[in-house]
N, C-alpha and C positions, 0 to 999 in steps of 0.2 A: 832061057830057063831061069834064070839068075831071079828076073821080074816074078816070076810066080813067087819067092821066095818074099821076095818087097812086102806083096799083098799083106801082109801081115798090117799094113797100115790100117786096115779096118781096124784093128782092135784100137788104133791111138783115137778111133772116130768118136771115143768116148765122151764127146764132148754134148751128147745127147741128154746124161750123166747130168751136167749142168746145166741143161735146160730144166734143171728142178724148178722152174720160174713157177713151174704149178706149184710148187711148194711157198714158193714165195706170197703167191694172188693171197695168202692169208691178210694181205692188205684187210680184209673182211675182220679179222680179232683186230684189227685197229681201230674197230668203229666201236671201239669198247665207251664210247660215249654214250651209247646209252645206259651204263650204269651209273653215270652221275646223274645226281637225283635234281630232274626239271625244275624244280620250285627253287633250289638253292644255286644252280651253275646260269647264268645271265644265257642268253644266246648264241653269243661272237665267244665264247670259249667253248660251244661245241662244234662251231665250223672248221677247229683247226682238225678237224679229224681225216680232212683231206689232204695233209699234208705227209701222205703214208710213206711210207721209205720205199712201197711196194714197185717204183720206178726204176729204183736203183739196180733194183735185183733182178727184174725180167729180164733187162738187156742181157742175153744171150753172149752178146761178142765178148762180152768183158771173162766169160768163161773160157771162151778158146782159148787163149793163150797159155793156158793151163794145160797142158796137152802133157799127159803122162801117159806111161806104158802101165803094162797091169803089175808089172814090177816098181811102178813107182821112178822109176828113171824118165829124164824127160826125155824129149823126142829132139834129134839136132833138127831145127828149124834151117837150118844155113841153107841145108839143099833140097830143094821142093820135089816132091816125088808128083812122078808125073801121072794122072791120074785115067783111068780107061775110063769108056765112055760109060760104061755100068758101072765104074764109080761116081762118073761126073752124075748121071741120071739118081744114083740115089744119093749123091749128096742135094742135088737139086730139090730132089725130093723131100729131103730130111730139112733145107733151107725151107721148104715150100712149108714144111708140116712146122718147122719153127714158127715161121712167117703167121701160119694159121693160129699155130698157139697162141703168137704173142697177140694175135689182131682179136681173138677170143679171150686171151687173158685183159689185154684192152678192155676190148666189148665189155668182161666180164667186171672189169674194173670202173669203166666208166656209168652201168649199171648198177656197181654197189656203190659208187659215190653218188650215183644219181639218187638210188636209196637212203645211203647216209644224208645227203643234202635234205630230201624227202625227209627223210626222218628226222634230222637237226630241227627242217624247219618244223614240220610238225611239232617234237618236242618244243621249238622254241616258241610256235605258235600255243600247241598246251600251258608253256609257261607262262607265255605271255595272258594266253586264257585265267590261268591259274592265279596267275600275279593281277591281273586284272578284277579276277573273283573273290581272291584273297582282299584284294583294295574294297574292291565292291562290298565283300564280307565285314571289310575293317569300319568303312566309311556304315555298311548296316549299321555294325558293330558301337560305333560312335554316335550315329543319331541314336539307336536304340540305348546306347549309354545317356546321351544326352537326355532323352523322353524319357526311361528309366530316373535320371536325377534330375529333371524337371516334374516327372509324378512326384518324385519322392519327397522333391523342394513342396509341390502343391500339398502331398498330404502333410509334411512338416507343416509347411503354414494354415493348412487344414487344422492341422493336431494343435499346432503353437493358440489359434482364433478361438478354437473349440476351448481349450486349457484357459487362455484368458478370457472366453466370456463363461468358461464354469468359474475361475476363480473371482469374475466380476457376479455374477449371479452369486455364487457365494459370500461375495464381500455384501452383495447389498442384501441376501436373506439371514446375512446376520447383525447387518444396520437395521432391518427390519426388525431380526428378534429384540435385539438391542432396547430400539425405541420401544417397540410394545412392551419389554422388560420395563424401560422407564417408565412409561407412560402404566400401565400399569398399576410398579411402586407408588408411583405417582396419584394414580384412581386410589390403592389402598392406604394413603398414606393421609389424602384427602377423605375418604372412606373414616377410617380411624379419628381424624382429628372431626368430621364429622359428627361419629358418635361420642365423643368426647366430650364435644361440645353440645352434644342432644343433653348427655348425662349429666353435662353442669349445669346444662337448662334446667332438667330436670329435679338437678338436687337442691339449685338455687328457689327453682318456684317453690319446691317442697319446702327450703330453709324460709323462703319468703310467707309460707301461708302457714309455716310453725311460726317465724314472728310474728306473722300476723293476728293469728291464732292468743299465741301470748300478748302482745301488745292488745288486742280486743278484751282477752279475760283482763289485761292488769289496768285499763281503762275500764274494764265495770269492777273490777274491785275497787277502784280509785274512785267510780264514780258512786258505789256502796258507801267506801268512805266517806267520799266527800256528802253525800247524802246525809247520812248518817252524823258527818260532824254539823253540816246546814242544821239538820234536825237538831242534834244537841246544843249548837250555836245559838238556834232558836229557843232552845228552853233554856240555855241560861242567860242569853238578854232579856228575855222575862220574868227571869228568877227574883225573887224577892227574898236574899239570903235573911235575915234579919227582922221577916216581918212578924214573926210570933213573938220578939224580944222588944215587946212597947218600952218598956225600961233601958232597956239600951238604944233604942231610937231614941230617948228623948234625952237622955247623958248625951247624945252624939248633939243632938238639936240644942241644945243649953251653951254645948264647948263653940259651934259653930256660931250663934246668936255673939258669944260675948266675941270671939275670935272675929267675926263683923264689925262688931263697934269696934273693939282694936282699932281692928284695919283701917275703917275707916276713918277715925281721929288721925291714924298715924297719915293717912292721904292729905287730910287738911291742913294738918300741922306742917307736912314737907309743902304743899302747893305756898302759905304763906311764905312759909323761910324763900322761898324760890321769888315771889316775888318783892321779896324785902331786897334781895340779890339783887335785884332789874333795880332796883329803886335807888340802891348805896349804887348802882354802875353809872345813875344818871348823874348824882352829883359827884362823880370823882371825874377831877378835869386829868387831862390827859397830856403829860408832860414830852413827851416820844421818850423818857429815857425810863420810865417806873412800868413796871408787871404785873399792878395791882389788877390792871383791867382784866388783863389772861386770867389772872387769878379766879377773879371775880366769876369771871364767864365758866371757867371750867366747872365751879362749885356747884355751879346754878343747874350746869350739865346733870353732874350725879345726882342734884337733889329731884331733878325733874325725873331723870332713868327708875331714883329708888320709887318715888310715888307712882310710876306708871309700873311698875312691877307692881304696887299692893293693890293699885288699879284691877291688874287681872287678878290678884288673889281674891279682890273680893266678889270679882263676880265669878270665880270658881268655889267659893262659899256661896254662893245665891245659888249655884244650881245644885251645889251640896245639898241644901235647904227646901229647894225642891224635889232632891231624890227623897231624902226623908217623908218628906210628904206624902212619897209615893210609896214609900217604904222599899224601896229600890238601892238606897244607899247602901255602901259596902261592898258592893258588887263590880268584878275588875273591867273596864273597861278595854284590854284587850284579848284575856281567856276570859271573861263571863265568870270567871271562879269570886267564890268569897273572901274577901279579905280581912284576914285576924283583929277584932275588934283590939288589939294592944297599937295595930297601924294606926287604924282608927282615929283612937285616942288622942295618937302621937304626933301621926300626921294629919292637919287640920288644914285645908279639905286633901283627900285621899281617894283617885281614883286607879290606881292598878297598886297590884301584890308585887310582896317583893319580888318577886320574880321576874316579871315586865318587868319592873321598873328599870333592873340592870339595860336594858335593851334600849333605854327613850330616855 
């Protein structure tokens, strides 16, 4: 009877209690990798997620020994209570249904790593897609960088070509205005001196054909003149100042007659004395030391000079003689004017007024 009392050992069977291994299989909240975010966690740091503690905790036996009463007291181990066969059968039982749990929380476990693996790899394959697309993206990114700063380099040197053939186009359409500005000045400058020179033509011919003009009238007034004095020349080389004064022509022809004889005695008288000279030179002997001879010769000089001086007075008295005649005497031999019968008188023969005469 004593045994019935024993049985109470079921209650210590509590070790059922610690098969909370189902509580443990939470191995599954360990697969919290997938909240790290695929693009930034590599691979091989999401595979550690099989390293769940979820092992430690199934095993069951490690619970037994824990064996308490419902009071909390432990159980003496020392002496094994001997167990009936409907204990043995449902412990066997409860072994069997452990056995099933654990080989189910197995199962269940190598199922969720099979998934976590699954899914690692997946994520790791996404990331690797990811990282892959990302690159792929980068490397777009990069040619499309590159082609973006190679258009941009083309339209810069676009822009740059464009800019310097506008500033070369400009430089030369203002070489251009430039030169047509000089050339131009240049047209009007030549233009201007041009007419400048028309105008000088113009004012010269004009100044030319007023000289001319004047030089034509003051050559026929000169040549009035001169006409006019021919004419009056003419009338007084024909003038006969003195021809109504027969009394005075022949006082003039009387002075001139005797003014002839003079003359001419006095011609005679010097040709003698001149050769009386030649005549005293032949008989003076010549000693080299006496002067008479020079003497001699010199005298003989002047006597000859003075008779050839009365020489020409007297035949400027013959043609006195013949003006008279002509009744022409008195008349000046270089203005034609008359000359004052006191010259006349005075001067014997008298061909110009005093007036000439200052001049010859």
């Amino acid at each position: 009877m004593p045994a019935k009392k024993a049985v109470p050992a079921k209650k210590a069977v509590p070790a059922k209690k610690a098969v909370p291994a189902k509580k443990a299989v939470p191995a599954k909240k360990a697969v919290p990798a997938k909240k790290s975010p695929a693009k930034k966690a590599p691979i091989k740091k999401a595979v550690p997620a099989k390293k769940s503690p979820a092992k430690k905790i199934v095993s069951p036996k490690k619970a037994v020994p824990a064996k308490k009463t419902a009071g909390g007291k432990k159980v003496a181990a020392a002496k094994p209570v001997a167990l009936t066969p409907a204990q043995k059968a449902r412990e066997t039982a409860r072994k069997l249904r452990e056995k099933e749990l654990a080989v189910k929380a197995a199962a269940k476990k190598r199922e969720a790593d099979a998934k976590a693996r699954e899914k690692a790899a997946a994520q790791a394959r996404a990331a690797k897609a990811a990282e892959v697309l990302a690159a792929k993206k980068a490397r777009e990114k990069v040619a499309a960088d590159k082609l973006r700063a190679k258009e941009d380099a083309k339209k810069a040197r676009e822009a740059e070509t464009l800019r310097k053939q506008k500033e070369r186009e400009a430089e030369v359409a203002r070489k251009i205005r430039e030169k047509e500005a000089i050339e131009s000045a240049k047209r009007r400058e030549i233009e201007a001196k041009q007419r400048a020179n028309e105008k000088e033509r113009l004012r010269r011919q004009k100044e030319m054909e007023r000289r001319e003009l004047e030089e034509r009238k003051r050559r026929e007034r000169e040549e009035a003149i001169r006409v006019k004095a021919e004419e009056e020349l003419a009338r007084k080389r024909s003038s006969k100042p003195y021809t109504d004064d027969q009394a005075f022509l022949d006082e003039i022809k009387a002075l001139l007659v005797s003014e002839l004889e003079i003359t001419n005695q006095q011609v005679t008288a010097l040709d003698s004395q001149a050769d009386e000279l030649l005549v005293d030179r032949e008989h003076v002997e010549f000693d080299g030391e006496s002067n008479m001879d020079f003497g001699t010769d010199f005298d003989r000089e002047q006597v000859k000079e003075h008779a050839e001086r009365l020489r020409d007075k007297s035949e400027q008295i013959t043609v006195a003689l013949q003006l008279v005649a002509e009744r022409s005497y008195g008349r000046c031999d270089n203005c034609y004017e008359r000359i004052p019968k006191d010259r006349l008188r005075f001067q014997i023969p008298a061909f110009l007024c005093t007036s000439c005469r200052v001049f010859f």
